[in-house]
Structures are given as C-alpha cells and as structure tokens.
BAFI-3210 file (N, C-alpha, C; in Angstrom, 3 decimals, decimal comma, padded with zeros to 6 digits):
// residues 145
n [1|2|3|4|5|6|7|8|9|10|11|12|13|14|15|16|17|18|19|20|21|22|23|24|25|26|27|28|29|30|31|32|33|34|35|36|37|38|39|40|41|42|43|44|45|46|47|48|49|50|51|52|53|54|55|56|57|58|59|60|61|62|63|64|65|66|67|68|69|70|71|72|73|74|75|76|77|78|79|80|81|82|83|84|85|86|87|88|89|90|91|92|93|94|95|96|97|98|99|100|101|102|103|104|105|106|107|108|109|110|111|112|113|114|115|116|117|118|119|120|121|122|123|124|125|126|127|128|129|130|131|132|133|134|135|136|137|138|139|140|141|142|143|144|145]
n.u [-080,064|-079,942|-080,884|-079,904|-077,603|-076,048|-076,712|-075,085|-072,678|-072,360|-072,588|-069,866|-068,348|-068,083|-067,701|-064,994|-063,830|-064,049|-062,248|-059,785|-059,818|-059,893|-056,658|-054,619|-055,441|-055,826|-054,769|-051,953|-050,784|-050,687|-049,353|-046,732|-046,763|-046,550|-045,739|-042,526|-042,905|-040,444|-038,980|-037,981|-039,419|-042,410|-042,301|-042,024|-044,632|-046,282|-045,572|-046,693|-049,730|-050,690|-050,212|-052,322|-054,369|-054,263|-055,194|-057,460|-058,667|-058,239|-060,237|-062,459|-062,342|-063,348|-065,973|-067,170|-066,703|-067,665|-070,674|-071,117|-070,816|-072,564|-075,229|-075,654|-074,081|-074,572|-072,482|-070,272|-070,282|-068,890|-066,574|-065,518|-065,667|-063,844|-061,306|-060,591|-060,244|-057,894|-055,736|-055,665|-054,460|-051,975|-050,541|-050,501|-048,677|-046,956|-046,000|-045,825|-043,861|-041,649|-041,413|-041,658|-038,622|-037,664|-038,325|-037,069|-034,589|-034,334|-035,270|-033,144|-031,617|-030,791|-030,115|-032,525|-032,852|-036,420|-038,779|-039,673|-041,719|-043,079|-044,707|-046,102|-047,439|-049,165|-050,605|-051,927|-053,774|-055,004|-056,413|-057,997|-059,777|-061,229|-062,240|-063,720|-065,519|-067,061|-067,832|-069,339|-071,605|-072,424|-073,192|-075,388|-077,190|-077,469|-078,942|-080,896|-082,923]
n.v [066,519|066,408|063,518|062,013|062,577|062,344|059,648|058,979|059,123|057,733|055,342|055,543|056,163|053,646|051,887|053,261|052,320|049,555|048,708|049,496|048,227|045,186|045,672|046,597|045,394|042,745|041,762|042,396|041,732|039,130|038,478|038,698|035,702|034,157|031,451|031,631|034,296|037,168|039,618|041,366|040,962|041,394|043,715|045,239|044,467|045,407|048,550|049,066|047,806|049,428|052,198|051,699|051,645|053,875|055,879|055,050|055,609|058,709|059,508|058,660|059,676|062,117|062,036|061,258|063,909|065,861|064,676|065,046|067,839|068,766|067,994|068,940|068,990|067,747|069,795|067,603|065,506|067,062|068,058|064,857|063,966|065,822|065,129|062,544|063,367|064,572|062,453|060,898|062,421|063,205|060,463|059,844|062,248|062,494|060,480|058,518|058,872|058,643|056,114|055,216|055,653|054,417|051,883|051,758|051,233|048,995|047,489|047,565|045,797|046,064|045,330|046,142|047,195|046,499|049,237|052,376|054,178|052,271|051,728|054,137|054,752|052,503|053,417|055,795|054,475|052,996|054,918|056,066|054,314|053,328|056,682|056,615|054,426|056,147|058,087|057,163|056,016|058,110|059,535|058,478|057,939|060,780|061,373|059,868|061,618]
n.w [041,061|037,257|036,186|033,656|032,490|035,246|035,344|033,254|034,235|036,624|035,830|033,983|036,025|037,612|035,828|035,147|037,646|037,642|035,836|037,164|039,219|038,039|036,839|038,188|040,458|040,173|037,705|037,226|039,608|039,798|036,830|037,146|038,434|036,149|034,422|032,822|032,721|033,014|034,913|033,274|031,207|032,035|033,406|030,700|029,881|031,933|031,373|028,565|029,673|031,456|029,801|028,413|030,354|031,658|029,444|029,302|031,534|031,392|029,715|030,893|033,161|031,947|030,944|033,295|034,695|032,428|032,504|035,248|035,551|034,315|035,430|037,323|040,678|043,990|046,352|047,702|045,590|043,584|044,771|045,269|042,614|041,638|043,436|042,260|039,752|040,594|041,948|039,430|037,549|039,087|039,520|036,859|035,915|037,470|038,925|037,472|035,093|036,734|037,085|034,638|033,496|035,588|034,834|032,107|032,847|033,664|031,818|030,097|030,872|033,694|036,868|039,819|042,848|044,719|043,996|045,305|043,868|042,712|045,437|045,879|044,028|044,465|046,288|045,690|044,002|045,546|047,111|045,023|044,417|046,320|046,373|043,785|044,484|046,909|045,063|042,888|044,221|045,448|043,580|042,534|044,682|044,484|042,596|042,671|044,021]
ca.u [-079,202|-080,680|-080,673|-079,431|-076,172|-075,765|-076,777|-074,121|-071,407|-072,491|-071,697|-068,294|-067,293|-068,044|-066,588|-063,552|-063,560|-063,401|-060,672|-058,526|-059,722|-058,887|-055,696|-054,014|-055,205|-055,803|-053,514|-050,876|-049,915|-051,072|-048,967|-045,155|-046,327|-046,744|-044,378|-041,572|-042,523|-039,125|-039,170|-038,348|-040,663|-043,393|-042,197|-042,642|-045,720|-046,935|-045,691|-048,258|-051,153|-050,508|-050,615|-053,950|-055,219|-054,294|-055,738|-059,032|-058,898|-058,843|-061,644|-063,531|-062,278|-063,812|-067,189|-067,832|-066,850|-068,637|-071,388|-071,794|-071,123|-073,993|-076,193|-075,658|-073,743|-074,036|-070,753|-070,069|-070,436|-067,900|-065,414|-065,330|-065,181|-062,342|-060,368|-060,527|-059,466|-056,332|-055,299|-055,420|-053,384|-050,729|-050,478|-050,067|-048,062|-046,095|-045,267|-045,585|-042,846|-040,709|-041,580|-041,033|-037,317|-036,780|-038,224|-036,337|-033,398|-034,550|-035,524|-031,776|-030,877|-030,028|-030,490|-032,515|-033,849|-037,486|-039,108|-040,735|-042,291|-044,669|-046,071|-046,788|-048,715|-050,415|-050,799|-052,364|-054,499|-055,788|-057,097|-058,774|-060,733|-062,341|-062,945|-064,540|-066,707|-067,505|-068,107|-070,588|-072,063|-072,945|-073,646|-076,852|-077,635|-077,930|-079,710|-081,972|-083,509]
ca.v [066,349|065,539|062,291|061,212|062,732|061,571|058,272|058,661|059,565|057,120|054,398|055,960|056,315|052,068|051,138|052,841|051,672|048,157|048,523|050,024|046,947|044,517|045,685|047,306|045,012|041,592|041,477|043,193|041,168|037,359|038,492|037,758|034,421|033,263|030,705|032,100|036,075|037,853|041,008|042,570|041,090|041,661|045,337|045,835|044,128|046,255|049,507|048,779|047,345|051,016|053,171|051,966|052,173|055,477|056,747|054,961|056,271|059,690|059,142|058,303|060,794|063,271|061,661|061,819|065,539|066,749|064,165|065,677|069,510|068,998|067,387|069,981|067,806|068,683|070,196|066,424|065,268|067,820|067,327|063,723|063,961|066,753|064,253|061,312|063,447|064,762|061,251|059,871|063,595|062,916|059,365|060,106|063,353|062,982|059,165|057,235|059,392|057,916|054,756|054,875|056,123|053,061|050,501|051,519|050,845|047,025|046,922|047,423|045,181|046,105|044,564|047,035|046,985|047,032|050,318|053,217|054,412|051,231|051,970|055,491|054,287|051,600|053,839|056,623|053,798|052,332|056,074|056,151|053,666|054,044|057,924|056,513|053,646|056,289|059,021|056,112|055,732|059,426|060,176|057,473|058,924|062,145|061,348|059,592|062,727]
ca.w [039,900|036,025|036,058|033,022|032,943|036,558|035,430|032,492|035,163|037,439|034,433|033,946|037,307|037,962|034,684|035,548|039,530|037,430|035,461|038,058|040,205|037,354|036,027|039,207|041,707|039,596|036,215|037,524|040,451|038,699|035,808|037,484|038,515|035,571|033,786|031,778|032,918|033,591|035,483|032,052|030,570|033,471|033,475|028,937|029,540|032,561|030,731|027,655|029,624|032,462|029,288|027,929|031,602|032,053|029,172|029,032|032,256|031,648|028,708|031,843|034,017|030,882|030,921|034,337|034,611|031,857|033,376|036,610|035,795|033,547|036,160|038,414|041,579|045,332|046,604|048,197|044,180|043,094|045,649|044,931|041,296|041,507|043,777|041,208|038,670|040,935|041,914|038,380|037,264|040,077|038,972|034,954|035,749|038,610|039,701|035,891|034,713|037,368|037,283|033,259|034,079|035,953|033,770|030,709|033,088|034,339|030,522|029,446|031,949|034,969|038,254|040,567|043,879|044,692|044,246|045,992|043,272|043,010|046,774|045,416|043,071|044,577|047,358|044,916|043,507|046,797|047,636|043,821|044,250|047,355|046,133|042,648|045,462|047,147|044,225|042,677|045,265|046,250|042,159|042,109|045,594|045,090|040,970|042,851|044,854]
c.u [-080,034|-080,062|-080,073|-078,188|-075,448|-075,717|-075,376|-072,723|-071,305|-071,840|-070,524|-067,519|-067,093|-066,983|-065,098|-063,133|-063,183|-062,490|-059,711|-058,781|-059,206|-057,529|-054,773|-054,148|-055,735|-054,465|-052,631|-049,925|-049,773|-049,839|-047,193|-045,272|-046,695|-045,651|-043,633|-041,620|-041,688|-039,671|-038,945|-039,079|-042,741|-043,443|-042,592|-044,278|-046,655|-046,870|-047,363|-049,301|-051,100|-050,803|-052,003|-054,601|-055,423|-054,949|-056,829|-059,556|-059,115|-059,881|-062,796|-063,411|-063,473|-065,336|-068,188|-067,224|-067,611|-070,029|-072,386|-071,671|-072,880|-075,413|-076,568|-075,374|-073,991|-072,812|-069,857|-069,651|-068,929|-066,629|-064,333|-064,894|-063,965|-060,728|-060,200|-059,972|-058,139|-055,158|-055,120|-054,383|-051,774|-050,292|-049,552|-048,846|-046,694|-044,971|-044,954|-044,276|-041,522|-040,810|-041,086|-039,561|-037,465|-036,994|-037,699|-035,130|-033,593|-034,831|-033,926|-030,881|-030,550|-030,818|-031,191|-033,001|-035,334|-038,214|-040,012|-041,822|-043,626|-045,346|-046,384|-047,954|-049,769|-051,110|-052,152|-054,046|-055,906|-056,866|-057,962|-059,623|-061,675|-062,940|-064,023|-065,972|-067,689|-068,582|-069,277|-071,561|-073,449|-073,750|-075,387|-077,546|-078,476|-078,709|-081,013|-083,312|-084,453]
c.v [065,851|064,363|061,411|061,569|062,253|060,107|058,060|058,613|058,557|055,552|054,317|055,757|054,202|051,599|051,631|052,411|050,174|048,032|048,845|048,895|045,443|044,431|046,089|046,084|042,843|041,036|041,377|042,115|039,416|037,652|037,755|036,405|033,372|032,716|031,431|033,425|036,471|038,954|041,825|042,401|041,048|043,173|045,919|045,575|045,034|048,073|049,226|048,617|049,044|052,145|053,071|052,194|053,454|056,474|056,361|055,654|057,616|059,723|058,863|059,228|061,876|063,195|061,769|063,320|066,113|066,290|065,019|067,449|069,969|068,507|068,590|069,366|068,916|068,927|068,760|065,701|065,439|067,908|065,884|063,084|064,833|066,032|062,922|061,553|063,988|063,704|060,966|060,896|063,225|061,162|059,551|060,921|063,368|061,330|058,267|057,736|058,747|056,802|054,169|055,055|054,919|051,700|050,417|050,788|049,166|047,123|046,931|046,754|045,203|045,908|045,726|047,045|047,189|048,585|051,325|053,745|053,624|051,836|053,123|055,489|053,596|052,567|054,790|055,374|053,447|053,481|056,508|055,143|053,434|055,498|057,439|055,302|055,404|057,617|058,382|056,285|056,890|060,664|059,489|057,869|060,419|062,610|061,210|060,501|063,735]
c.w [038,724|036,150|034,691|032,756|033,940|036,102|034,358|033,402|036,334|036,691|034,295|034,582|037,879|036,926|034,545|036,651|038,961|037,141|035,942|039,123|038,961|036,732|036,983|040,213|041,510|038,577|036,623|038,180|040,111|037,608|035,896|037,769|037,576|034,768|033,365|031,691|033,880|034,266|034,479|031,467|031,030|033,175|032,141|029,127|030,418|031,803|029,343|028,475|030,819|031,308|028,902|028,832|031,401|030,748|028,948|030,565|032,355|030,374|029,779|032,398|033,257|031,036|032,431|035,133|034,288|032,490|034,756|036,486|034,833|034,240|037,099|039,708|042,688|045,510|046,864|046,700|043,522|043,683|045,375|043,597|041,064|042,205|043,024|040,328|039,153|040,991|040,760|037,660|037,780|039,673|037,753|035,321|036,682|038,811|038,258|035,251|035,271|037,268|035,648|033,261|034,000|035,169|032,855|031,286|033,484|032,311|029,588|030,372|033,398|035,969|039,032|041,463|043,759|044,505|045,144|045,574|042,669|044,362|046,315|044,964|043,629|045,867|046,894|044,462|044,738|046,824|046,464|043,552|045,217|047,022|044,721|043,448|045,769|046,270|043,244|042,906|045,259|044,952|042,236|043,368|045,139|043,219|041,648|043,664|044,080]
res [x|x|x|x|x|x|x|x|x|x|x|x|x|x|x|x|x|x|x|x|x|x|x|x|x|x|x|x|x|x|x|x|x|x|x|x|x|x|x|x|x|x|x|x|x|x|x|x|x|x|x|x|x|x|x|x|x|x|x|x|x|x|x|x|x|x|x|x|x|x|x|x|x|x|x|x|x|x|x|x|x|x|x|x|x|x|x|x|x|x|x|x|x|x|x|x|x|x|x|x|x|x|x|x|x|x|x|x|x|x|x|x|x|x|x|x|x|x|x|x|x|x|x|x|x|x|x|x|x|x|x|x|x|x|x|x|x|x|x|x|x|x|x|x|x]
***
C-alpha cells in the first residue's frame, strides 16, 4: 500500500474509533446521571451531540475511503473499510430515523418505555468499533510492507 495515504486513513480511521468511543460509549451514558438531566432533556441533548457525530463521522468515513482506494488496500483492507462505511450508513439511514421519531415524542412529553431502537444502535456501534480496531490495525499493517 503507498504509505502516505494509508497513513492518512490510518489517522482517520483512529480519530473516528475515538469519537465513537467517547461520545457513544462515555458522554452518552455519564450524561443522565447528571444533576438536573431529564430524559427530555438527556434525549435534546443526545439528538444534537448524535448529529455532529454522525456527520463528522462520515467526513471520516470519506477520508479513509478515498485514503485507502488511493493506497491501493489488500482485499482484507477493503472489506473492512466497506463494512465501516455500511454500519455507520445503516446507523444514519436506517435506525437514527427511528430513534428521531421517538424522541420528538418523549420531547413533547410523553412517557415511553425503554427502547429497542437504542440496542440497535448500540449494537450497530459495538460491531463499528471493533471493525474500525480492527481496520486500523490491518491499514498500518499492511502500509508497513
């Protein structure tokens, strides 16, 4: 692989593995126990800080695409990067949609059970950040050759 594209993609792919480990699996869950945060106002505040994720996220997604098609990746590479950007697709496209639904409704009040649509997500998440570990990982690997 050219190495400096790789190395740019390799950059990308950490600095977003952080922010999907600080904001998903730090902020997020710290954020209800703190004094005086409601569940509506837990939920306005998670909407805002979920949209800037998601799109500095795909600003990353972009970088390590163009990144690695320009490096020239092993198939293992390309795999890995094509599943990072499905997960974070299916995420944005599929599950945030729902999940916005229901928060307008806790945001106009109403009482609502736990959701399913969180484990989706976190579920989605869990499996995006082990693929961006191991897509890291297997980028500085296979630069270094």
């Amino acid at each position: 692989m050219n190495a400096t594209p790789a190395g740019t993609a390799a950059a990308a792919t950490f600095t977003w593995l952080g922010m999907v480990l600080a904001i998903s699996f730090l902020e997020t869950p710290l954020k209800f126990r703190a004094p005086g945060v409601t569940i509506p106002i837990g939920v306005g505040i998670g909407r805002l800080v979920f949209r800037a994720l998601n799109f500095a996220e795909a600003a990353f997604a972009l970088v390590v695409i163009i990144g690695i098609a320009i490096a020239g990746p092993p198939a293992a590479v390309a795999v890995l990067t094509t599943a990072a950007g499905v997960l974070l697709t299916v995420q944005v496209a599929v599950v945030r949609p729902a999940l916005n639904r229901r928060s307008d409704r806790v945001l106009r009040g109403e009482d609502l059970p736990r959701s399913r649509g969180h484990l989706w997500y976190v579920a989605l998440e869990i499996a995006k950040v082990l693929i961006l570990v191991a897509l890291g990982i297997s980028v500085l690997g296979a630069s270094s050759h």
